[in-house]
N, C-alpha and C positions, 0 to 999 in steps of 0.2 A: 701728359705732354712731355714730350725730350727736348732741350734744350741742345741749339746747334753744337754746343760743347763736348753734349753728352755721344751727341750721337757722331762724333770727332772720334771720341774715346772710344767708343767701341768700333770704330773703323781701324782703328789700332791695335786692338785689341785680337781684331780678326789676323790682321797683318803680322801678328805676332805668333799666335798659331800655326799660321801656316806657315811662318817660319821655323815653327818647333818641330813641326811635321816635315820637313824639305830636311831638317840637320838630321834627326833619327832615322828619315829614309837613308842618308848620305853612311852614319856608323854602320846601318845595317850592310849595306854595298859594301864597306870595308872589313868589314868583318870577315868574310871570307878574304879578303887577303894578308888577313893578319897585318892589325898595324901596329906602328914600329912604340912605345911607351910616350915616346913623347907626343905622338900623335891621340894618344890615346888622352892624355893630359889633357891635351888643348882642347880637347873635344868634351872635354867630362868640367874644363872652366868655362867653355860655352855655353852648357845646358846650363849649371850653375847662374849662371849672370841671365839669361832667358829666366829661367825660376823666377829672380828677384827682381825685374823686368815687369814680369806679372804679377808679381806680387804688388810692385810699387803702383804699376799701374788699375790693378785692382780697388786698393782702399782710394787712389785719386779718382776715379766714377764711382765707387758709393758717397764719398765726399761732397761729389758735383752734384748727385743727387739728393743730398740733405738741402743741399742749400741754391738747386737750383733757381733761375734769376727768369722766371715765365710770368710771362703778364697775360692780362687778360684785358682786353679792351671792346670785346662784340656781346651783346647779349645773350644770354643763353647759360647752359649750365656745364662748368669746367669742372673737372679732376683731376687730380694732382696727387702724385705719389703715392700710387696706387693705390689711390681712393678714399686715403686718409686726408684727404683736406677738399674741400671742395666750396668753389666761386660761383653764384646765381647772382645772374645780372639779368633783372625784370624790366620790362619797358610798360608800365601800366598809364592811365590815363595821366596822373598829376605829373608823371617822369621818370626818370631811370633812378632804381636803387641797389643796391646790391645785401646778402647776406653770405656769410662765410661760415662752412661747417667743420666739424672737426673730429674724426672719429679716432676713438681712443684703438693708442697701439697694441695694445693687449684684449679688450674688451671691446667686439664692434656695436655692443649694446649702449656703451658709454658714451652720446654725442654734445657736444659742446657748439653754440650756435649763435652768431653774432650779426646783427643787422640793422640799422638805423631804422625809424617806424616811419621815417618821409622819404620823401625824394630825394637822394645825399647829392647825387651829379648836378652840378650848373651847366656843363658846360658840353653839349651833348660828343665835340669833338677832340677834345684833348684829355679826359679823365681817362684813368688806367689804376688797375690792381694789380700790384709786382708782390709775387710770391718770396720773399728770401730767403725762408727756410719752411717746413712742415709748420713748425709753430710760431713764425713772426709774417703778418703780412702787412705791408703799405698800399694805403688807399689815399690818388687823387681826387678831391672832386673836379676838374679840368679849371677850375677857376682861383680860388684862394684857400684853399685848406688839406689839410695835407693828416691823415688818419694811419695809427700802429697800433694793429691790434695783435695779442700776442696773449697766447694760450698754454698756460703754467699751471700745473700740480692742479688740474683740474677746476680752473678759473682761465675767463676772458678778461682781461685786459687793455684797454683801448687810451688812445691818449691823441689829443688833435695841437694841431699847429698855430692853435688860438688861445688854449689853454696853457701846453707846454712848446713853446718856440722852440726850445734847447733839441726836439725830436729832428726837426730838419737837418740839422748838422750830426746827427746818430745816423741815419738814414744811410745804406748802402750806396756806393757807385750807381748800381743801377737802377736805382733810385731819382737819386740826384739828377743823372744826365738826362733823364726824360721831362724833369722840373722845369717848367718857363725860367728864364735867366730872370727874366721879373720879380719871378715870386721867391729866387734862391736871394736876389737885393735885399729883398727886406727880413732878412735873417742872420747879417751880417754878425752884427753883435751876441756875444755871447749871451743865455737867458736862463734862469731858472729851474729848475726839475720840479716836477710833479703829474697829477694827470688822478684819471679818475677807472675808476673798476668796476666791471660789469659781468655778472656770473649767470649761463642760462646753461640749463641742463634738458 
């Protein structure tokens, strides 16, 4: 999935080509007329600054897509960054749960796979999974709990909002702003680090 950002970026991206394409049609036109050094100048710090235009704009959409900000709220089975991470959200009889996979960037034999063994959603209308990056994901249950699980050197990782409060406040923007203003209350005060680890290969 592209995030509205991303796909911003590469609307820019086009927009810039083809302005690289309209200035080298423009040199070639002049060319035949012999232009004057200083024209030649300005047209050779043109390209120049288009280069690094691209270039800047470049690593800022491979950036957006490390750490794109896509949720996941409908049941069914999502993918994410080209495939390397991926969101199943089950509606079976006791409720809706989800598991999260993870397939290693080097070895797509290597998968890493995280999922509670009950029902995690209370709340069948306001839980959501926000992707922040390939390896860190937050999971609502729509009601009072708040789940980071994040996948490091070949470990799952998970830490809930019950256990470690202190995660609410770690928690990205787009995070946060989709939280009941309720449940961001009762995390006001600063709280303790820890949490617990869970390894499935």
């Amino acid at each position: 999935m592209e995030s509205t950002q991303q796909r911003r970026s590469w609307r820019i991206v086009v927009w810039l080509l083809i302005s690289a394409s309209l200035l080298l049609s423009l040199i070639a036109l002049n060319s035949s007329s012999r232009p004057s050094p200083e024209e030649l100048e300005r047209l050779d710090a043109q390209i120049r600054q288009l280069e690094i235009d691209l270039a800047n704009l470049k690593a800022t959409v491979e950036k957006r897509q490390q750490t794109a900000e896509d949720v996941v709220n409908t049941v069914g089975t999502h993918n994410f960054y080209g495939g390397k991470l991926t969101v199943t959200v089950s509606d079976d009889e006791g409720g809706l749960n989800y598991r999260i996979t993870r397939v290693h960037d080097e070895d797509p034999a290597r998968v890493l796979s995280f999922g509670p063994m009950e029902p995690f959603f209370k709340d069948r209308d306001h839980w959501f999974v926000c992707m922040e990056s390939v390896d860190s994901v937050w999971v609502f249950d729509g009601r009072d709990m708040l789940t980071w699980v994040e996948f490091q050197d070949g470990t799952v990782t998970e830490k809930d909002s019950v256990a470690v409060p202190a995660i609410v406040k770690r928690a990205p923007e787009a995070v946060r702003d989709r939280l009941p203003q309720s449940f961001l209350e009762r995390f006001k005060e600063e709280a303790p680090t820890g949490g617990t680890t869970e390894e499935t290969e």
